[in-house]
C-alpha positions in Angstrom: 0.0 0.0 0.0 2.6 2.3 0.8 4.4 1.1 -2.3 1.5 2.1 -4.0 1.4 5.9 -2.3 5.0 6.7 -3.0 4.7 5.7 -6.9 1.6 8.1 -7.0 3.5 10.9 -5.5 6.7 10.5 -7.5 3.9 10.7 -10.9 2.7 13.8 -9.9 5.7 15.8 -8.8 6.8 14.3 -12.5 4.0 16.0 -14.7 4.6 19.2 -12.1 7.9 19.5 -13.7 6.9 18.7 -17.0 4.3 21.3 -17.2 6.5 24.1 -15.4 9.2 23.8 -17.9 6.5 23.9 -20.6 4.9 27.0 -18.8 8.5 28.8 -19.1 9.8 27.6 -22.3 10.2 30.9 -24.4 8.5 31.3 -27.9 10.9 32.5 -30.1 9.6 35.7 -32.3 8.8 34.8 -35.7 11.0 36.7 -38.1 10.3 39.7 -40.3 10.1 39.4 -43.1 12.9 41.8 -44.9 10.9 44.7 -46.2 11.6 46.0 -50.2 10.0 49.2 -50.1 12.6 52.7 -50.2 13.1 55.3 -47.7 11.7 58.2 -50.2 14.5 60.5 -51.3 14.2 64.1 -49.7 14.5 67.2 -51.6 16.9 70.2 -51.2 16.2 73.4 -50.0 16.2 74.0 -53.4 14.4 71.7 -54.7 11.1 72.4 -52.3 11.5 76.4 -53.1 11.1 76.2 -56.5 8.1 77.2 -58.7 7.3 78.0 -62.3 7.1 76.0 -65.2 10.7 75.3 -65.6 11.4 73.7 -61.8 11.6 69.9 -63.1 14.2 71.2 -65.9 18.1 70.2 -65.4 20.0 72.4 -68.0 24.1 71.6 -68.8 26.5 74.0 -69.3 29.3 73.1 -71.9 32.7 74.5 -71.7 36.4 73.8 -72.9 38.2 73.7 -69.7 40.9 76.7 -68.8 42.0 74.5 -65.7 42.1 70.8 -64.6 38.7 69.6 -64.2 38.2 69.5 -60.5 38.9 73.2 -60.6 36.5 74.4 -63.2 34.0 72.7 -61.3 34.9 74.6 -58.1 35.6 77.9 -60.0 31.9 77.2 -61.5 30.2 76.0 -58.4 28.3 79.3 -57.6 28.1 80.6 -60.9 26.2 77.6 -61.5 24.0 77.6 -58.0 23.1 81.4 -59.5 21.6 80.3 -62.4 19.6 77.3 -60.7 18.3 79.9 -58.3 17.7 82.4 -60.5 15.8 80.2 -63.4 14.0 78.2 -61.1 15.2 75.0 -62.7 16.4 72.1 -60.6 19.8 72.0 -61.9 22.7 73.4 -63.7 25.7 71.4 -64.2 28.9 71.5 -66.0 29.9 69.9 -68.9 33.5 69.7 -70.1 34.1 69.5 -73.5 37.8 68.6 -75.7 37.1 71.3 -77.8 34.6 73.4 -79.4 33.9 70.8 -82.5 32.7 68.9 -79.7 30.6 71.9 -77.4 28.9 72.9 -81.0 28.0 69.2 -81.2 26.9 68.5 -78.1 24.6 72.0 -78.1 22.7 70.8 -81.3 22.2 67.3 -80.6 20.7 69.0 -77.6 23.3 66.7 -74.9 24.0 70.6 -73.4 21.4 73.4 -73.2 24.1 76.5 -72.8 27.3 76.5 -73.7 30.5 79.0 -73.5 32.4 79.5 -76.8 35.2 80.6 -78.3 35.4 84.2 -80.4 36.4 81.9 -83.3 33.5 79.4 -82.7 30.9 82.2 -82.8 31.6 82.2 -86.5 30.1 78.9 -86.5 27.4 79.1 -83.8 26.0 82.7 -85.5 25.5 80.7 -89.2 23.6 77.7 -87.2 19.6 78.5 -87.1 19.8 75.8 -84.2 22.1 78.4 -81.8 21.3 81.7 -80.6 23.6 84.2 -78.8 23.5 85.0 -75.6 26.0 87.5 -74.2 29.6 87.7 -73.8 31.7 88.7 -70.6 33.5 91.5 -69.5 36.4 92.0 -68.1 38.6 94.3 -67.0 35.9 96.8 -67.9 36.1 95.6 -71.5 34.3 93.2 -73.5 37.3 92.9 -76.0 41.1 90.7 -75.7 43.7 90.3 -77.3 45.9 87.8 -78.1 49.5 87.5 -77.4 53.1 86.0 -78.6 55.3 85.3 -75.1 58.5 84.0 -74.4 61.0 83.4 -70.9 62.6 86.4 -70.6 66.3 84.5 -69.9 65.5 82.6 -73.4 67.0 85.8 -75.6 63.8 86.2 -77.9 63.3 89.7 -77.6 60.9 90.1 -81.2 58.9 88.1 -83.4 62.2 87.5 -85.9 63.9 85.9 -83.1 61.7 83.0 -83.2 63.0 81.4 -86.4 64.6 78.0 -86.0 62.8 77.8 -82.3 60.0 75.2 -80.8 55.9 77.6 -80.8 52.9 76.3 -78.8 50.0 77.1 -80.1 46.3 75.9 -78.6 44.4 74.5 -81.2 43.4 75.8 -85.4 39.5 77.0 -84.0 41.2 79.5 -81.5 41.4 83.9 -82.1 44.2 84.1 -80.2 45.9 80.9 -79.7 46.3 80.3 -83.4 44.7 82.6 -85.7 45.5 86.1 -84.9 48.6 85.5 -83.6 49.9 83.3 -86.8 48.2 86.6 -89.1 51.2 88.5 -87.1 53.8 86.2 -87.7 53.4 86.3 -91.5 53.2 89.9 -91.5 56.7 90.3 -89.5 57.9 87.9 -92.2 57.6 84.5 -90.0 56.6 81.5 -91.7 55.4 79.1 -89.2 55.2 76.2 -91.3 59.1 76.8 -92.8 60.7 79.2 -90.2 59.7 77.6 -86.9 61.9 74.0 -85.9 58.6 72.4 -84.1 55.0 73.6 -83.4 52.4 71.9 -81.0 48.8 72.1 -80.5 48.3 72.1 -76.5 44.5 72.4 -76.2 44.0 74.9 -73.4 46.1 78.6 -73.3 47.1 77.8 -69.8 48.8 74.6 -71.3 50.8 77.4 -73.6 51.8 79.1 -70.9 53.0 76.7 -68.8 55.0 75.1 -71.5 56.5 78.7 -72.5 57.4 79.0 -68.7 58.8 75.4 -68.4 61.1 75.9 -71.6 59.5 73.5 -73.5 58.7 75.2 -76.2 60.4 79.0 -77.1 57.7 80.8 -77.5 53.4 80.5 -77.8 50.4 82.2 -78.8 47.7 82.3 -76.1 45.1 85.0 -74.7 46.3 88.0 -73.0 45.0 87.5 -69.7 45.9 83.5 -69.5 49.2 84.3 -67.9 46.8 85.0 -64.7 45.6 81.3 -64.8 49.4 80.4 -63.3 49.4 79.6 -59.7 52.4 81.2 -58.7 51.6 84.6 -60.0 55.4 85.7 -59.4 55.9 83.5 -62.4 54.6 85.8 -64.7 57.8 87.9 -64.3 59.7 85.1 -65.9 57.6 85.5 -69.4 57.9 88.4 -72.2 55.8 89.7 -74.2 56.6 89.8 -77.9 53.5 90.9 -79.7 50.1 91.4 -79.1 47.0 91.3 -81.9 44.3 93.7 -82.9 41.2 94.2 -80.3 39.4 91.4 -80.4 34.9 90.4 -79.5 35.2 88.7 -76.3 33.6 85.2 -76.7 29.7 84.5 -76.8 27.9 82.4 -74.6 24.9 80.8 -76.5 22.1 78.8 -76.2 20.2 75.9 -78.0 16.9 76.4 -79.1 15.5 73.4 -78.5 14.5 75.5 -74.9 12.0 77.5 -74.6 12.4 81.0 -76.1 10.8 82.1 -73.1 13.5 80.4 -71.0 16.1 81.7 -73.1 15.3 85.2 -72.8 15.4 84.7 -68.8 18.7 82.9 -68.9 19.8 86.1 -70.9 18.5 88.9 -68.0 19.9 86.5 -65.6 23.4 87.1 -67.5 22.9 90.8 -68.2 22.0 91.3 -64.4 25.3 89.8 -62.9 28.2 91.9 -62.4 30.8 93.3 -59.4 28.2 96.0 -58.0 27.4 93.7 -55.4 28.4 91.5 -52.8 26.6 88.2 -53.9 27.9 89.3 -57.4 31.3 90.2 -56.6 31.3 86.5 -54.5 29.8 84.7 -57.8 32.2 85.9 -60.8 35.4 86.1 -58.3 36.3 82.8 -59.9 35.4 82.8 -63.1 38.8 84.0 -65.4 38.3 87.6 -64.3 35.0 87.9 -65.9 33.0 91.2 -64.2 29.5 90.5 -66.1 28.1 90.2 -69.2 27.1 92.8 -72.0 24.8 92.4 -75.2 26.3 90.6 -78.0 24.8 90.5 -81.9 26.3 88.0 -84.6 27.7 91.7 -86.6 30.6 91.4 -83.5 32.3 88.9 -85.5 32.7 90.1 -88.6 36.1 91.0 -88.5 37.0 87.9 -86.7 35.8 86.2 -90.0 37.0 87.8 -92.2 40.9 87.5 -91.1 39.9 83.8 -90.7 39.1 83.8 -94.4 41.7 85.7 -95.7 44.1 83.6 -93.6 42.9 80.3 -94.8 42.9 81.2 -98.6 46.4 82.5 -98.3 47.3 79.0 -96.1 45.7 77.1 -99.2 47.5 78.8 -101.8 50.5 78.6 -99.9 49.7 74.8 -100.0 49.5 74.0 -103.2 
């Protein structure tokens, strides 16, 4: 009987146990699912100011660079941020361009919406029903340059006739004063490039010209008259001469496509026309951009003369050819 008791006790403290470890045994959370959906992407400042019909419009910018890359984009930055603010467009960024072939392609197969020219490429972009002139900078109060043949000082050129036998930079065939102008001058002080010079190069940008002057690897070079001021060390200038100098010359344009909207392009031309150094915000804007104070009104009639040397210049470098 006892037997009996002690078995029955020993059962039930058993199923005690079993059903207080049950009662504590955790249930593990099932797991979530990992979710697809996007945190949406928040605007700018800018971006929730805007209004008007343009504010979902991202315009480019083409230029041919002056500098290395990542400083035209810093030396554009707030030019650029003006524009954006000032169109009420979401963006404007910069495109860099090789050369101006490549800017005058890019603007009519519509890849950039504004672009920055040369004085020589304004021939082109004035003849194209596709393009339409903007403005075109000033600086130094003017909205002419020139364009200029330099030398080291220590190298012993000190005139145009000097340079026969000797290494000239040039920046490329399309440019006023890196090539055009400045080769019209040679000719007329009796300088044939093409028989009197040892070697000539092509070196893209003016500040390349400079630099390669300065360097002494190349005698002399044709560049614009303010691209000495590109040089980071601006003692450095005092190691170059100047030989010659060209005629007055149309600063260049900055243009438009018209694949925008004309009313657009009228508004990008005020916004232009209404940045200069009378002001602070302006004065903080254009401090970077190649000594440029503002912009004044350009028509295609600026360019005439610039054409017509080009002209003359090429049929004399065909005959000269043949």
């Amino acid at each position: 009987m006892k037997k009996t008791f002690y078995l029955t006790i020993i059962c039930i403290a058993l199923s005690l146990t079993l059903i207080a470890t049950g009662c504590c045994k955790k249930t593990e959370p099932t797991p979530k699912k990992p979710t697809t959906a996007q945190e949406p992407i928040k605007k700018t400042e800018h971006e929730t100011s805007l209004e008007g019909p343009y504010k979902e419009m991202r315009l480019k910018l083409g230029r041919i660079p002056f500098t290395n890359s990542v400083e035209m984009v810093k030396k554009h930055t707030a030019f650029l941020k003006y524009l954006e603010e000032r169109l009420q467009v979401k963006s404007v960024t910069l495109e860099l361009a090789s050369d101006y072939a490549s800017i005058l392609d890019k603007l009519t197969e519509q890849k950039i919406d504004i672009a920055w020219l040369a004085a020589m490429t304004a021939i082109e972009a004035r003849e194209n029903p596709e393009i339409e002139l903007l403005v075109k900078p000033v600086r130094y109060g003017l909205t002419t340059y020139r364009g200029i043949i330099l030398a080291r000082q220590d190298s012993g050129i000190r005139s145009l006739k000097d340079l026969k036998g000797k290494k000239f930079a040039w920046v490329e065939k399309d440019s006023a004063t890196g090539y055009i102008f400045p080769y019209a001058l040679l000719l007329e002080s009796g300088i044939d490039p093409e028989k009197d010079f040892a070697d000539q190069a092509f070196l893209k940008k003016h500040d390349n010209v400079v630099l390669g002057v300065l360097l002494g690897n190349y005698d002399a070079g044709a560049c614009y008259d303010d691209a000495r001021s590109t040089l980071k060390d601006k003692t450095k200038v005092n190691e170059l001469t100047l030989l010659a100098s060209t005629v007055d010359l149309p600063n260049e344009p900055l243009v438009a496509g018209k694949h925008l909207p004309a009313e657009l392009i009228e508004q990008i031309k005020q916004a232009l026309l209404s940045l200069n150094m009378n002001t602070p915000s302006g004065q903080r804007i254009l401090k970077d951009l190649t000594d440029v104070e503002g912009f004044a009104p350009v028509n295609a009639q600026d360019y005439d003369y610039i054409a017509k040397v080009k002209s003359l210049l090429e049929s004399k470098m065909d005959l000269s050819n043949k």
